[in-house]
C-alpha positions as CSV (number, residue, x, y, z in Angstrom):
1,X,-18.3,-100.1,68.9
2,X,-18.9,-100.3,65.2
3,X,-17.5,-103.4,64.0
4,X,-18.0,-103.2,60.1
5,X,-19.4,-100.7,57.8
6,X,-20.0,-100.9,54.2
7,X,-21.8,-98.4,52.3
8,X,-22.7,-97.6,48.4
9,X,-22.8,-93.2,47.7
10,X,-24.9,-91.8,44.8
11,X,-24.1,-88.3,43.8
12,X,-21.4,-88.6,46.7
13,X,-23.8,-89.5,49.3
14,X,-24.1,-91.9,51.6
15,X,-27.5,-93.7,49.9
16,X,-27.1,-97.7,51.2
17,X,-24.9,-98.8,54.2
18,X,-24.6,-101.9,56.3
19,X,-23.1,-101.6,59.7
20,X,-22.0,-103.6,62.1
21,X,-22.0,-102.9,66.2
22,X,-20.9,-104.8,69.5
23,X,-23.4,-103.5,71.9
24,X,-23.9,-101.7,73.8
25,X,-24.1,-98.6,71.7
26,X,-26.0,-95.7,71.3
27,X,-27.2,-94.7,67.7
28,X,-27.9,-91.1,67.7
29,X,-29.0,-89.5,64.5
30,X,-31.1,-86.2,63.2
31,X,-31.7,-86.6,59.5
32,X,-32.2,-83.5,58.8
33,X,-33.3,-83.8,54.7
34,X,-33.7,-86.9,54.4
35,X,-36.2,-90.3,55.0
36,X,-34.3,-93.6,56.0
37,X,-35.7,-97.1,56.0
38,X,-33.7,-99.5,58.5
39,X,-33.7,-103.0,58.6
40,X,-32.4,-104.9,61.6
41,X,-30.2,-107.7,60.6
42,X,-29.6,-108.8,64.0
43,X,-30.7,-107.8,67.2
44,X,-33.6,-105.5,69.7
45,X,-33.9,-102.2,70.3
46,X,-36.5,-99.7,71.0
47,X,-35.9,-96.9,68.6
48,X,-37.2,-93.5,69.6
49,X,-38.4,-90.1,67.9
50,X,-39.3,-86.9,69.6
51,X,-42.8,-87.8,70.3
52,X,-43.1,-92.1,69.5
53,X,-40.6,-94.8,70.2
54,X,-41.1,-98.3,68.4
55,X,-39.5,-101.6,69.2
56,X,-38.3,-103.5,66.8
57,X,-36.4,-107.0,66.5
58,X,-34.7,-109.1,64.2
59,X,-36.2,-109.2,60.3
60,X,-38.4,-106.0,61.3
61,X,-37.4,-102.8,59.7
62,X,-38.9,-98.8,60.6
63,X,-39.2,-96.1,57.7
64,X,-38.5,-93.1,59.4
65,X,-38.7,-89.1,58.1
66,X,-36.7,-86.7,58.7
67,X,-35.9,-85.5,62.3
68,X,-34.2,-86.7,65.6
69,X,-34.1,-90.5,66.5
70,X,-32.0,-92.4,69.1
71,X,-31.7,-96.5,70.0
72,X,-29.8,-98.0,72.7
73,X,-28.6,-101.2,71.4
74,X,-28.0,-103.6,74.9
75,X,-26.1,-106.8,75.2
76,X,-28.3,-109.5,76.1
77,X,-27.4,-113.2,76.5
78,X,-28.1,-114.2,73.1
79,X,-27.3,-110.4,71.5
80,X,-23.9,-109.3,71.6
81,X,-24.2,-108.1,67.7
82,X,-26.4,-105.8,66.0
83,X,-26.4,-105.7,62.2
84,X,-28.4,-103.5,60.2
85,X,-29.4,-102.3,57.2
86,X,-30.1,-98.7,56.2
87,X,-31.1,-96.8,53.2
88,X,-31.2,-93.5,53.2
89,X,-34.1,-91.5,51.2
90,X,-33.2,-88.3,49.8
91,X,-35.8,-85.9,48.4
92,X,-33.7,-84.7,45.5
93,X,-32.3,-88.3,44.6
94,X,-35.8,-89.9,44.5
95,X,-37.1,-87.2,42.3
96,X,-34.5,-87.9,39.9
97,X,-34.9,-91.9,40.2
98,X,-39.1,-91.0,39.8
99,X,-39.0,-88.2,37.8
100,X,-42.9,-87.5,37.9
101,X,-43.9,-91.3,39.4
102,X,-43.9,-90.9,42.5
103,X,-47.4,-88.7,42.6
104,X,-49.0,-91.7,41.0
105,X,-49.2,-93.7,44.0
106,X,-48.1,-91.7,46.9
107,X,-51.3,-90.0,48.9
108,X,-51.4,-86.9,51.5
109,X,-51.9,-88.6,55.2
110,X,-53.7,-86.4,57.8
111,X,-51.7,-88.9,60.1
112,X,-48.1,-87.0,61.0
113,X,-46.4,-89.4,62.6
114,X,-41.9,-90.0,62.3
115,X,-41.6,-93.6,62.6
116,X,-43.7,-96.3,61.1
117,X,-42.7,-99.4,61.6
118,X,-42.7,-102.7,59.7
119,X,-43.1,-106.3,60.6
120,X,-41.3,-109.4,59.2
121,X,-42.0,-110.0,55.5
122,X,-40.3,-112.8,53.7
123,X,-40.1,-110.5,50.5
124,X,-38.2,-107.8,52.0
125,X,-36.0,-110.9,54.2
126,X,-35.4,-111.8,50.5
127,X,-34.4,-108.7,49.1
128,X,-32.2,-107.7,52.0
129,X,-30.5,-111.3,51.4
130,X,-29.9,-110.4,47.8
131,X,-28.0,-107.6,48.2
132,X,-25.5,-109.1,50.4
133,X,-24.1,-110.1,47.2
134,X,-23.2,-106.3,46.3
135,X,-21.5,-105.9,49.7
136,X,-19.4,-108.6,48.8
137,X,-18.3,-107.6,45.4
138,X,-18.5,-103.9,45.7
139,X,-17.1,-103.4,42.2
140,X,-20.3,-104.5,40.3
141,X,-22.2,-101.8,41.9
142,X,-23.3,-98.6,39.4
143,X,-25.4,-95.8,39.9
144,X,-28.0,-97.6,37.6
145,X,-27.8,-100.1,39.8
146,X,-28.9,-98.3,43.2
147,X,-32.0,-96.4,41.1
148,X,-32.9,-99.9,40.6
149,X,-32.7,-100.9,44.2
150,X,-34.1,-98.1,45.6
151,X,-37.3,-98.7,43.4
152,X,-37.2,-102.0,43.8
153,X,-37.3,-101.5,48.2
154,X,-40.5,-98.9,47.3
155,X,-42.3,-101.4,45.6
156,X,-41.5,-103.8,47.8
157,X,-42.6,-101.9,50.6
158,X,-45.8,-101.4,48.7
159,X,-46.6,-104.8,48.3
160,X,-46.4,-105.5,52.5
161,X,-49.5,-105.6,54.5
162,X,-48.6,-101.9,55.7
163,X,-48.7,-100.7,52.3
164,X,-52.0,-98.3,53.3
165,X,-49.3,-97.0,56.0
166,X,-46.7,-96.7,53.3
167,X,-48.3,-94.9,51.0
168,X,-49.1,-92.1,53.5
169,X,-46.1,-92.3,55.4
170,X,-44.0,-91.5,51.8
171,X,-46.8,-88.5,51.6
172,X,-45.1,-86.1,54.2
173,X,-41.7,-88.4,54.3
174,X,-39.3,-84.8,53.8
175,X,-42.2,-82.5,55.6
176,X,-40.5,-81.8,59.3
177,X,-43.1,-81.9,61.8
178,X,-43.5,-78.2,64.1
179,X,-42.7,-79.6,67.6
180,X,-42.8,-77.9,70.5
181,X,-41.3,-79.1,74.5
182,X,-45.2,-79.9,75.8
183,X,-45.7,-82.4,73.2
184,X,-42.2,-84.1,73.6
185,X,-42.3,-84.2,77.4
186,X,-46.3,-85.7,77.6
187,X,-45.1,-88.3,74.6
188,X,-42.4,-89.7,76.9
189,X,-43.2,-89.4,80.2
190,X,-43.5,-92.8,81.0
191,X,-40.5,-93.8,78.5
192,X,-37.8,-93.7,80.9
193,X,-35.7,-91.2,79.1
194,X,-33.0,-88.8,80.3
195,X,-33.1,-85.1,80.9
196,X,-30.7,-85.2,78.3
197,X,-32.2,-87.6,75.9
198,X,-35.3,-85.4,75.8
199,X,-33.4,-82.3,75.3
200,X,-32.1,-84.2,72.0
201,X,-35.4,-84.9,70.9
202,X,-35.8,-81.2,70.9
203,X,-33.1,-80.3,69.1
204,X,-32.1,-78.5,72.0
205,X,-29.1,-78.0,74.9
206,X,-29.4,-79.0,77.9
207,X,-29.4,-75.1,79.1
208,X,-32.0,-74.1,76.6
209,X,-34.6,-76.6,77.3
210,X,-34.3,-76.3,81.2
211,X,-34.6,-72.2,80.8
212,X,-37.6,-73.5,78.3
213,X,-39.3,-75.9,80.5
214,X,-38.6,-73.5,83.8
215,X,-40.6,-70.9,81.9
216,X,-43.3,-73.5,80.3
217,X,-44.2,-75.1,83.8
218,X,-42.7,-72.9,86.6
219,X,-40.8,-76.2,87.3
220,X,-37.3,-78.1,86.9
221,X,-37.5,-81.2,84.4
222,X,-36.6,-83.8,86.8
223,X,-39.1,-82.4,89.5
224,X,-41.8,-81.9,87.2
225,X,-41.2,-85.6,85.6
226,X,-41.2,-87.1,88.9
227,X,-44.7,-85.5,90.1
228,X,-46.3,-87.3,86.7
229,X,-45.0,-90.5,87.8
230,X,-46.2,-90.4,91.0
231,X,-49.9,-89.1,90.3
232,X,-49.8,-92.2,87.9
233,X,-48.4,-94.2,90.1
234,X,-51.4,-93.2,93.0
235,X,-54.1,-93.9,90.0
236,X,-52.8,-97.4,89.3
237,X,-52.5,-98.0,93.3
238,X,-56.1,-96.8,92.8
239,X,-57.8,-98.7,90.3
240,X,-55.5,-101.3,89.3
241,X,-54.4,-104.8,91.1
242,X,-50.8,-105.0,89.4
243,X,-48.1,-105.2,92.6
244,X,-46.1,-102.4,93.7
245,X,-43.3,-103.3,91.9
246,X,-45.3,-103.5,88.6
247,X,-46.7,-100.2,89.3
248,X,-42.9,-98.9,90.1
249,X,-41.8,-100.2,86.3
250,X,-44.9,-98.8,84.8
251,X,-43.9,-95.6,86.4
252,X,-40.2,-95.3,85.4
253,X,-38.8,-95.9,88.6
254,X,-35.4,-97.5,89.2
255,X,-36.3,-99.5,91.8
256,X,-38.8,-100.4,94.5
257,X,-37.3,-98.6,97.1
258,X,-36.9,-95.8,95.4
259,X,-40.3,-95.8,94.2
260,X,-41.6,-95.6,97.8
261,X,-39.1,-93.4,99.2
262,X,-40.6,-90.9,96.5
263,X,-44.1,-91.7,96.9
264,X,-43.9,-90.8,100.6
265,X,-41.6,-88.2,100.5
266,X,-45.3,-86.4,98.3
267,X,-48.5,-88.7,100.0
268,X,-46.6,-88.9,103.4
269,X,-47.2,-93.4,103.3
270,X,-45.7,-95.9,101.3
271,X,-47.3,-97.1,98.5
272,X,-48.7,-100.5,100.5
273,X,-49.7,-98.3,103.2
274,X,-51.8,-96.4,100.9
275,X,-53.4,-99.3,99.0
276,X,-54.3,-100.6,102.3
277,X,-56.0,-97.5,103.3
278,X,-58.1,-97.7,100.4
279,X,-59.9,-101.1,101.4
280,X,-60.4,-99.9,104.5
281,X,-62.7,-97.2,103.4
């Protein structure tokens, strides 16, 4: 449920917001032509992209390029609020604020990655503070104004300890990445994600990617999913001493009982019965 939103346009689009949620909610979002740096007022999530998810907390932010993202933001005892902070990066609007700067100190990356994320840093905790100001007196704000504060954030975020990171994620910031279903589905196996949140990932319907996975791996989603658990499950079993139930977490499995119901249903034992077969031999 969104609580509050506030938000300053720039050539009648949406270019700093500040939004307030009661959890739980999902935030769903493809930015299609655009980069977007978050910063989480308040509040933990895990935010995920079609092949990386990040956590992040309180006074972290992510920069993120442009494609498909989605967080579940959870009530937890001391979280019932999420506040956050987003500024959206056009292309088009930060070649007009740059003109011909922004070559000087951004750098090609061979890394391609969608999120990058960014710990605590008591200049951008500064910043953020500062422009609370705006929020509340709305009528002082100008398009000179947001040029300046979208520079200012850049340099800011070029002055943190992730400025190598920076630098390289600004690079290919607007450059979509070529994805295809293999890479999404081996990036999240083990991420607990839906049928459905991985068909979102892909920028795909739920009919589409199960005619597109049934073709990829002669296999439904769920069943084909369930089979990489397991196998990862039987390794750890193997060569690990975390308990079942650690190994049933690890794998993405609801529960413990479910977790052996599974595992027999495929190895014909329970998971203790196979560990214990294992120090026999």
């Amino acid at each position: 449920m969104i609580l509050n939103h506030q938000k300053f346009d720039f050539r009648n689009k949406c270019l700093i917001e500040k939004i307030a949620i009661k959890a739980p909610f999902r935030l769903n979002t493809v930015f299609q032509n655009e980069g977007c740096f978050i910063y989480f007022l308040e509040g933990k999530t895990k935010i995920y992209s079609a092949t990386e998810k990040a956590p992040v907390e309180t006074g972290e932010s992510v920069l993120l390029k442009c494609g498909t993202y989605f967080a579940d933001l959870l009530k937890y005892q001391t979280i019932e609020k999420y506040e956050i902070l987003v500024f959206h990066l056009y292309p088009e609007i930060l070649r007009e604020i740059y003109a011909d700067e922004i070559p000087s100190f951004i750098k090609p990356s061979p890394k391609k990655s969608f999120i990058h994320k960014i710990a605590a840093a008591d200049i951008l905790q500064r910043f953020v503070e500062s422009l609370q100001f705006y929020f509340d007196h709305p009528g002082l704000v100008s398009d000179e104004l947001l040029k300046l504060k979208i520079k200012e954030l850049v340099l800011l975020l070029l002055h943190t300890k992730n400025a190598d990171s920076i630098t390289s994620l600004f690079a290919d910031l607007f450059e979509p990445r070529n994805l295809n279903v293999k890479e999404i589905i081996n990036s999240h196996l083990f991420s607990g994600l839906s049928i459905d949140d991985l068909a979102a990932l892909s920028n795909l319907s739920i009919s589409t990617f199960n005619r597109t996975f049934q073709t990829l791996y002669n296999d439904t989603p769920a069943n084909y999913i369930k089979m990489k658990r397991l196998e990862k499950a039987k390794e750890l079993l193997s060569v690990s001493s975390l308990t079942v139930s650690e190994i049933a977490f690890q794998t993405c499995f609801n529960d413990v009982a479910h977790f052996s119901r599974s595992f027999k249903e495929v190895y014909r034992c329970t998971p203790t019965s196979f560990r214990s077969s294992l120090k026999k031999s």
